[in-house]
Steps between C-alpha positions, in 0.01 A plus 500: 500500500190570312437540103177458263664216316763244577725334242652183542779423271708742283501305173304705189169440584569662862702810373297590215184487758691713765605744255124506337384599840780732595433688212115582600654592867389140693732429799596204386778238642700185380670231677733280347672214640847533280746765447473751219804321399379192476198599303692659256716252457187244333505426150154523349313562206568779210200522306296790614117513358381873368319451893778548661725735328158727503486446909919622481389789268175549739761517790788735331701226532568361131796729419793251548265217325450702199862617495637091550239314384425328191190523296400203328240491219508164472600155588587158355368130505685248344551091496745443326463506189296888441515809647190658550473848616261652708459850411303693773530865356387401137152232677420745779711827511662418846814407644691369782811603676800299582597640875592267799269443798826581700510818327140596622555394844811741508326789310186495785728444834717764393224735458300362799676741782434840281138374479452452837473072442610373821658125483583326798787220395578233698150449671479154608240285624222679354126389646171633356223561762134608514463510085122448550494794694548864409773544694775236402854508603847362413761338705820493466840477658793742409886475675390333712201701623133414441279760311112524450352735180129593515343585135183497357571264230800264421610373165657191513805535207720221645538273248387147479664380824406827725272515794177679347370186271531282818229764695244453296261209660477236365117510497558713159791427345538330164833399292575387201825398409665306199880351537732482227727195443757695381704829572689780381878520504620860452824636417560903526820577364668852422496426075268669214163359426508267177192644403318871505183305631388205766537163353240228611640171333308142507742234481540120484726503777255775675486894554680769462504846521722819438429822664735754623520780761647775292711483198834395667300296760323109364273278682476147371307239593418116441255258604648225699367201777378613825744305629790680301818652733708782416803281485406288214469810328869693431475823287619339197210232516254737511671723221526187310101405572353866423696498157348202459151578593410789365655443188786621192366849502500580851864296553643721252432804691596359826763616694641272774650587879524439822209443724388779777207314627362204456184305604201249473164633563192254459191579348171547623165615467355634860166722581360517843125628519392770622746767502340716812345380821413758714767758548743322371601511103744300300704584197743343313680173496303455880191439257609354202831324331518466070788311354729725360429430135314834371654720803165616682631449877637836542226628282236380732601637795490806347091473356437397832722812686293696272166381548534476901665863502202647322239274683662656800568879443096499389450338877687745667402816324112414528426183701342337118579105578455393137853505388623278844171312460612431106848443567564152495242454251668738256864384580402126446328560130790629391746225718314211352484680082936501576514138665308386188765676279828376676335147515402492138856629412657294748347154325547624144861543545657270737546102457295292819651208620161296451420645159561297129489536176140637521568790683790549332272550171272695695733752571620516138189500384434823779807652313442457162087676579694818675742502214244549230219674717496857558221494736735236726789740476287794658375298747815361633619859448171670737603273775878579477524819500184465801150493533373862558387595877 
């Protein structure tokens, strides 16, 4: 099989490129290890930046977001004892909109047959060769049978354990990477948000956070030890700890029920420099990771679908190698201005396991500054809504 450009992995970053380039007529192919099932069956982020509901709009494909989603205006810090609201629309006239990452994934593999977006599930084994070359090629096994596609260019949108980060040499590879010592617990559950808005709260006994995935829909989480297992954790526990946490205002409004999904996710900060070597591109969580606090995974993928998609379509109509020359160098600005976000968020609102009473004043002291300053407001309110491209 041949194609001008490759995907690897069907995750955003690897749809919204293969749709990007289906829709300025590139042959274009992706090869994904799961099922369409199983991708659709991963619970993932629900904040979408004004970047990627434009990319949806860009693609025709926003009509079930805007009909399901939420709009939110603005969001809410609090620790304990004050509520302080962000208001994006009043600082900076934007917005962002509630709408799962699930949701997206369905939304561009339903449309990918009608656009011609060929995905290949269940490809196994996949090897990159010749990525120095101009003439690289993917292998891969399928039922059983081995399978070889020639391309001009692959882009590596695998994910952080995939095959394309482990092709570059090492000769120019550079990460960076920053552990947590703590992790997420997260409870989805079938019950009505107890708040309009996201809820960041700083605790004593650590973070927490309400979000939700529609209005019937909540998604509640907590900041517990690395070494935390779901079993110590029964839905009432965790009920009991978010009423807690987040405090008498948000309790009130919570409603209470029975788990559908539950899980621990640790935290991390990840970037892996450079994002192209050769023919070969990355995108996605195969280049970077952000903790979950300020919800810019999903958002990054899509920056980076869009700048590699443009970079590309200007190769391919005219031969001009500034945009795939610029790439990583554009992605990576932009990676690094979100990593600094999340991370800044990340340590303002969660309790460290190493960190005392000075820290503790620090981040009151960080609070009390955003509570009275305008200018701190729009700021924090500029990088939530996301960085322009």
């Amino acid at each position: 099989m041949k194609t001008q450009v490759a995907i690897i992995g069907s995750g955003p970053a690897g749809l919204l490129l293969g749709h990007l380039l289906r829709q300025a007529d590139l042959d274009v192919v992706i090869v994904e290890r799961h099922t369409a099932e199983y991708v659709l069956s991963r619970i993932r982020a629900g904040v979408l930046e004004t970047t990627a509901t434009d990319l949806l709009e860009r693609l025709g494909l926003d009509a079930r977001m805007h009909e399901e989603g939420l709009v939110h205006t603005g969001f809410k810090l609090t620790d304990g004892e004050r509520m302080l609201r962000i208001d994006m629309e009043l600082l900076i006239g934007k917005h962002v909109m509630v709408y799962g990452q699930t949701e997206v994934t369905k939304d561009l593999i339903d449309a990918a047959p009608g656009r011609g977006l060929e995905i290949l599930w269940e490809a196994e084994d996949v090897t990159l060769h010749a990525i120095d070359s101009d003439a690289p090629y993917l292998g891969f096994t399928r039922g059983g049978e081995a399978h070889r596609i020639d391309a001009r260019f692959i882009a590596g949108c695998d994910g952080f354990y995939g095959p394309s980060r482990r092709a570059f040499p090492e000769s120019v590879a550079r990460d960076y990477e920053l552990a947590y010592p703590f992790g997420w617990l997260g409870i989805l559950a079938d019950v009505p948000p107890c708040d309009e808005e996201l809820i960041y709260a700083n605790h004593e006994q650590g973070f927490a956070l309400a979000s939700m995935r529609s209005r019937t829909r909540s998604r509640y989480y907590i900041q517990v030890p690395i070494d935390t297992t779901l079993t110590d954790w029964p839905d009432e526990r965790i009920w009991d700890e978010l009423a807690l946490r987040l405090g008498p205002q948000a309790a009130e409004g919570m409603a209470r029920g029975p788990s559908i999904e539950k899980s621990i996710a640790p935290l991390r900060s990840f970037v892996f420099e450079p994002m192209r070597h050769g023919s070969l591109f990355l995108a996605g969580d195969a280049a970077h990771i952000v903790p979950p606090t300020g919800a810019k995974g999903l958002n990054l993928a899509a920056s980076d679908a869009a700048y590699l998609s443009d970079a590309l379509i200007r190769w391919f109509a005219s031969g001009d190698a500034e945009g795939i020359d610029g790439y990583s160098e554009r992605a990576l600005a932009r990676v690094w201005k979100s990593e600094r976000f999340s991370w800044s968020l990340t340590n303002l609102m969660h309790r460290f396991p190493d960190g005392g009473a000075f820290e503790r004043r620090m981040q009151v002291a960080e609070l009390d500054y955003i509570a009275g300053s305008r200018a701190a407001q729009t700021a924090i309110a500029e990088n939530y809504v996301g960085l322009p491209l």
